[in-house]
N, C-alpha and C positions, 0 to 999 in steps of 0.2 A: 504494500500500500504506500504511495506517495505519499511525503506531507509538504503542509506549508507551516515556516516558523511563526510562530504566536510571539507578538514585541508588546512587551509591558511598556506602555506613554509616560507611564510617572518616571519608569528609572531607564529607560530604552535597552532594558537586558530584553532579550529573548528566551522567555520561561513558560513555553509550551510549545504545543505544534495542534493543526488542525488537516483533515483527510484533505487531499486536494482529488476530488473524483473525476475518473476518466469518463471519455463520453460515451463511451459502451455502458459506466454503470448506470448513467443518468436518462439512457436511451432506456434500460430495463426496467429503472424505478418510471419513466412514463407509461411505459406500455404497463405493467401494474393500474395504475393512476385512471390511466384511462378506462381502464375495465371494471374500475370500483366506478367513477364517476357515474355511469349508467344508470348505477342503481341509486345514486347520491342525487341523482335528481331525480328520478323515478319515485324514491319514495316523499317526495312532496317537501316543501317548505316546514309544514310542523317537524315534521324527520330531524331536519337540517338545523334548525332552533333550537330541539332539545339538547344537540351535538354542539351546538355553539354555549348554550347556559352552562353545559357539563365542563365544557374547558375553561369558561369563564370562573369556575368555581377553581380548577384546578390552578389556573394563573396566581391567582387569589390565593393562593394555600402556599404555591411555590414563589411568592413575591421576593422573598428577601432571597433566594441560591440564581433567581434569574438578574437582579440586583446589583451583586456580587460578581456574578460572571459579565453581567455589563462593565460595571466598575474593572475587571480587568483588561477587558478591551478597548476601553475612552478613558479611564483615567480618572472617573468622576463620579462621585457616587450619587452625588443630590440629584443631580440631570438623570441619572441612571432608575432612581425609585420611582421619578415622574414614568419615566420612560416603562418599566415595565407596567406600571397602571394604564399606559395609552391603552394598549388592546383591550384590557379589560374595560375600559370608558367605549369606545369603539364598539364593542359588540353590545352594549347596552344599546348603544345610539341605532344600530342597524338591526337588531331586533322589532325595536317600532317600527322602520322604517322599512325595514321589507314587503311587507305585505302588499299593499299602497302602490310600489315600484311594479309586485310581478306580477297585479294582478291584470289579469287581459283587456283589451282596449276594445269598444265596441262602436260603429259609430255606420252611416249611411252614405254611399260618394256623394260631392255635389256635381262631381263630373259624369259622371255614369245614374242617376237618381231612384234605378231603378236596382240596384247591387248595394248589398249591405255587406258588411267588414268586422271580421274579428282578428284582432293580432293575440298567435303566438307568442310569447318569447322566451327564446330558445337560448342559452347558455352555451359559451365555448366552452367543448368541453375538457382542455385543460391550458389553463393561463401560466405564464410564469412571471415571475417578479425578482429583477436584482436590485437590491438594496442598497446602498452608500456607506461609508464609516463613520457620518457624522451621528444617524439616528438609526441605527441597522436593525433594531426590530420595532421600533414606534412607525417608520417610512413601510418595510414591510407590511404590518399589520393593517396601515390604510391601503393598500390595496389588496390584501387577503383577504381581511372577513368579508368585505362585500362583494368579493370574487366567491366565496364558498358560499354564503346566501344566495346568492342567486343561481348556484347548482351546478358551480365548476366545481375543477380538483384543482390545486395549487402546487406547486413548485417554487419554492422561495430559494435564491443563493444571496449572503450577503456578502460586501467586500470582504476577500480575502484580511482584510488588515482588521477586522473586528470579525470575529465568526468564531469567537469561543461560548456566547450566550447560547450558540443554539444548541448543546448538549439538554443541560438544564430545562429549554422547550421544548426539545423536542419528548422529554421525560413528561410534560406536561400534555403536550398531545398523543402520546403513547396509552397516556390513563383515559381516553376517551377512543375506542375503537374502531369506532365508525368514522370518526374522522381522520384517525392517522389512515385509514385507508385512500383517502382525497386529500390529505395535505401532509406534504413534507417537506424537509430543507434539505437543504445541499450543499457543501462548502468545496471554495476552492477558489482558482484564479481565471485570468480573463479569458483560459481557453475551456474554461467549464461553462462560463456564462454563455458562451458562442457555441457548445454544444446543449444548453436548456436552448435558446433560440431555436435552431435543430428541429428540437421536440415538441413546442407547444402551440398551441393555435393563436394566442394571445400573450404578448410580453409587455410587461410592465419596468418601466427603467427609473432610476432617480438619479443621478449624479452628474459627471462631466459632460459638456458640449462636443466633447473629443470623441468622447466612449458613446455618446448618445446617438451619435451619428452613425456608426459602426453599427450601433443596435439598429438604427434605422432601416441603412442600405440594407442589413442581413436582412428583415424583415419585409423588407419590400420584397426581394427574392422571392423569398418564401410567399409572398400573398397573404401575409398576415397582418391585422394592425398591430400599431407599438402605440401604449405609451407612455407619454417620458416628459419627466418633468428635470429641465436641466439646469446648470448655472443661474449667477445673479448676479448684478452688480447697483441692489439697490438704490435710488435717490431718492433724501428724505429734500423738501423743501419748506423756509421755514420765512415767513412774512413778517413784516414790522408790527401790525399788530396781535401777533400771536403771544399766546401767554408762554414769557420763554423758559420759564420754571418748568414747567411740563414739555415744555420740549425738549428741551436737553433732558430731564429724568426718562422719557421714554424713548430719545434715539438714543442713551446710551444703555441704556436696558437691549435694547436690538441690535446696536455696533458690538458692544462687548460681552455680552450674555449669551452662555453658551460659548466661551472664547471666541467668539465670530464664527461657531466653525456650522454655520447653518445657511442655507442657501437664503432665505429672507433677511436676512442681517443686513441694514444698511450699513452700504460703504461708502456713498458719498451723500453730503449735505451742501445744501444752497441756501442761502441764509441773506435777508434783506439786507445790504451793505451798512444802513445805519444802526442796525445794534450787533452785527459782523462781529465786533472784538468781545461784546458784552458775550455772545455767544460761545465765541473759544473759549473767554478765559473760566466761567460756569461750565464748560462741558472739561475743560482741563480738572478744575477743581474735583469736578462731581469723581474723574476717572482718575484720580489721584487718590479718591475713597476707596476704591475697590482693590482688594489684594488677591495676591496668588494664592490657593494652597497647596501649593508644594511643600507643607514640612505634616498636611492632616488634610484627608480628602473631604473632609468634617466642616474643615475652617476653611473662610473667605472664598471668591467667588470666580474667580478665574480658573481652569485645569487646563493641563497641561495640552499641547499640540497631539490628536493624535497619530496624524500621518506625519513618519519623519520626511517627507518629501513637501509637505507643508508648510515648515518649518523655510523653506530652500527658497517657494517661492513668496512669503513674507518677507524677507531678505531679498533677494531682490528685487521687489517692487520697490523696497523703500532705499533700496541703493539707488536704485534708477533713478527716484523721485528726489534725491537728495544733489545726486550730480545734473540731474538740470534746475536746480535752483527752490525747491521746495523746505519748505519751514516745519521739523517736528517739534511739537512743545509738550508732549510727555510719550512717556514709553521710546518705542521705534528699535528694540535689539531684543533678538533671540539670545534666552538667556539659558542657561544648564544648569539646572537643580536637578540633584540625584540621578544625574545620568539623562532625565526628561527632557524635553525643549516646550520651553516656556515662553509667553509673550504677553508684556502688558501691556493693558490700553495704552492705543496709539492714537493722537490728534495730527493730522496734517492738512497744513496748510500751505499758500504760497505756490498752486498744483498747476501744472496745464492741461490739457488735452491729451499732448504726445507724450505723455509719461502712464506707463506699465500698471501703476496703481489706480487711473482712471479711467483704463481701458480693458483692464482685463481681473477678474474675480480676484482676489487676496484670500477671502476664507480666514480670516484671523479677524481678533478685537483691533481694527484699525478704519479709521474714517478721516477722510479728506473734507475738509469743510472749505466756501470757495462765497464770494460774494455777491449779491447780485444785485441789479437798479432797475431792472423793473419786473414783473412776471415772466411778461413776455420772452424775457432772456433767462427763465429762469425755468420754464417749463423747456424752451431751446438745451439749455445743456443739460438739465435731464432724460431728456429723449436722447440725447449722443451717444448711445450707448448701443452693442450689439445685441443686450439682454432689456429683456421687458417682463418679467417676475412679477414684482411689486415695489412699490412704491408708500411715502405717505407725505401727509400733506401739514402742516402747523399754519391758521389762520386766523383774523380776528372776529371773521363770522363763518357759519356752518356755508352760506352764498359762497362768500370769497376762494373756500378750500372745495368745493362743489364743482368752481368755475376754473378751478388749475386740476384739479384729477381728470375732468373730462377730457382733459389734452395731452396727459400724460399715457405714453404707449404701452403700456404693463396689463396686468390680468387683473389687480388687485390695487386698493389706493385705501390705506387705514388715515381716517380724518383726525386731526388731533391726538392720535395715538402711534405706535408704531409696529410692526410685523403682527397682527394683528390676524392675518390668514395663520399662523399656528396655532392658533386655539381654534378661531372659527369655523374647523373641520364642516360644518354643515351649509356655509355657503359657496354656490358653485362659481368657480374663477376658471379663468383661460389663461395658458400662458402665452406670453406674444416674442417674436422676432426668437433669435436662439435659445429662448428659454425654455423650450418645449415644444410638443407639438400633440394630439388626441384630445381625447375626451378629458374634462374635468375630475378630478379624483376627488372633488368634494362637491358633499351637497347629494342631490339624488342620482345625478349624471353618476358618482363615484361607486353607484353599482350599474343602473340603466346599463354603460358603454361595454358592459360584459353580456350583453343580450343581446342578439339578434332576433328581429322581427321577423315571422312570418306571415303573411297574411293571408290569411282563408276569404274570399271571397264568395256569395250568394247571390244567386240570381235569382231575384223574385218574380219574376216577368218571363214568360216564354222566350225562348235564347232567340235569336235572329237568324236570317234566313241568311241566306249567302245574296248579298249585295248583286240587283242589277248594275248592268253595264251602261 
């Protein structure tokens, strides 16, 4: 059996290892998969409900060893206890919501008046999903449960650089039997993911613009949709009359929470030129509050990097950004504590266009702040970007920040707040330009795009005769 080494984030030792599977065994765990799936829809949505409350119970029993094994793989433990409660919030949430989604659609053409319509829908029957290293089982889970609700079988792989959690789950979905026969995981690296692609009728992606792509082309091949939620490089914009207490507390909740390592995380701010300095030197202060902990994964609010390749490119963004003339006023260096690579809140200013940190994702606690004189130029350089994710808007009335989102090219635009689509899981957003492409993964869409429509058409009227000439 191959493996891939397991790197501990806090002290960068390598103290484990994980199966890296070949595509013969992933080829045999579908062909399984798919032949349970038949029955997995067959036996109806009650079926499939009772099979999701049971693991819900089981997540719930095994919270702290799923916890743990997160905390080994990101470095974090606080982020890590939210994170194993996600699925279990999640399958509460699509519990209700199922029913409502599958149930059949009835309706009369207005084109045809005389044909009435009932839609099927029909479930691909086996999706797969690769997961990211930032949230590798909370990112999984939203597109799992409502892939298994709606009466797929699932295939999950998460980055190789985190995929020690899913021991621990998958013990958690082994106590429910009907379901481990429709859903399993699978570890390993990029050429494992490229053989789930291979295998499934549906692929679900979260991560790079690079990798995203890859997954695309493979999938166009195939005649499969993808989808895929990729990169970011959010812009927050913040007006003169905006309450600026609340804005700096909530972009630096979204710049540096979660060390930046989340794809909604703004990374640049626009800020009305006249309270510009009042701005930095309040978001300096605020991020001068916030500490590392690296000496207790307990204490303070920063964790460590967990991709050491991450680390590479925070360093050079802010190399790049510093030799063409850019101002850091806190943080700005990768630091080494107990072997980890660390980074603290970063403010920069003094940025242009052609510089690396405002044109391309950073993924760390670091935000570029930049001035601006009128909206107009301020919704401009927010749009300059190849990423359209989300966004958010700081103004002095709900009108004013109503009237700059509408123009902003993103999926998402939190008013007066900031990254606001990671809680909001239930309302449906688009991603725009390289930040994805498919259906919405929240909201009702984020099971809907696992159905396909059939429609049964009735002819109520005597069929027609073969057309004179």
């Amino acid at each position: 059996m191959k493996t891939i080494p397991a790197r501990d984030p806090r002290t960068g030792r390598i103290n484990g290892e994980v199966e890296n599977w070949t595509p013969a065994k992933i080829s045999g765990l579908a062909d399984e998969l798919r032949r349970a799936q038949t029955t997995w829809q067959g036996n109806g949505l009650s079926h499939r409900r009772r099979a999701l409350e049971d693991w819900r119970d089981e997540l719930a029993q095994r919270s702290e060893a799923i916890t743990e094994a997160l905390t080994a793989d990101t470095g974090r433990r606080q982020i890590s206890r939210l994170e194993a409660q996600k699925p279990i919030n999640l399958i509460d949430y699509w519990l209700k919501q199922a029913p409502a989604i599958l149930e059949d659609d009835t309706g009369r053409s207005s084109m045809a008046p005389t044909v009435d319509w009932r839609h099927v829908k029909t479930p691909y029957p086996l999706v797969g999903i690769i997961s990211p290293w930032n949230f590798p089982l909370a990112l999984a889970a939203l597109d799992a449960i409502p892939a298994l609700l709606a009466g797929c079988a699932v295939i999950v792989k998460p980055s190789e650089v985190t995929s020690r959690f899913v021991q621990p789950l998958m013990e958690s979905i082994a106590a429910v039997p009907e379901l481990q026969t429709v859903f399993r995981f699978v570890t390993g690296d990029g050429g494992a993911g490229a053989a789930l692609v291979d295998e499934v009728d549906a692929i679900c992606f979260t991560g790079s613009v690079t990798t995203g792509r890859k997954v695309a082309v493979h999938a166009a091949r195939k005649f499969i949709p993808a989808f895929l939620e990729l990169g970011g490089k959010d812009p927050a914009i913040v007006t003169a009359g905006a309450d600026l207490e609340n804005a700096v507390r909530a972009i630096a909740r979204s710049a540096f929470g979660a060390t930046g390592q989340a794809c909604q995380s703004l990374e640049r701010a626009y800020v009305a030129r006249e309270i510009h300095e009042k701005f930095i030197a309040a978001l300096v202060e605020t991020a001068a509050s916030i500490s590392l902990n690296d000496s207790d994964p307990d204490v303070g609010e920063i964790g460590p990097l967990i991709f050491a390749g991450q680390a590479a490119t925070i360093r050079r963004h802010l190399d790049d950004a510093l030799a063409r003339g850019a101002r850091v006023h806190c943080g700005g260096n990768i630091e080494h504590h107990g072997g980890g690579d660390w980074c603290r809140p970063t403010v920069v200013s003094e940025v242009s266009q052609e510089m690396l940190i405002m044109r391309e994702e950073t993924f760390g606690p670091v935000i570029t702040v930049s001035p601006f004189d009128s909206t107009i130029d301020a919704i401009a350089l927010a749009n300059q970007s190849d990423y359209g994710l989300s966004a958010a808007v700081f103004a002095g009335s709900q009108a004013e920040a109503e009237a700059i989102a509408a123009r902003l090219e993103v999926g998402g635009v939190s008013i007066n707040d900031a990254s606001l689509t990671a809680t909001a899981n239930d309302v449906e957003k688009n991603s725009f330009r390289f930040s994805g492409m498919g259906g919405s993964r929240m909201g009702p869409a984020g099971m809907s795009r696992f159905l396909r429509k059939r429609a049964l058409l009735y002819q109520t009227a005597p069929a027609a005769s073969v057309l004179a000439r």
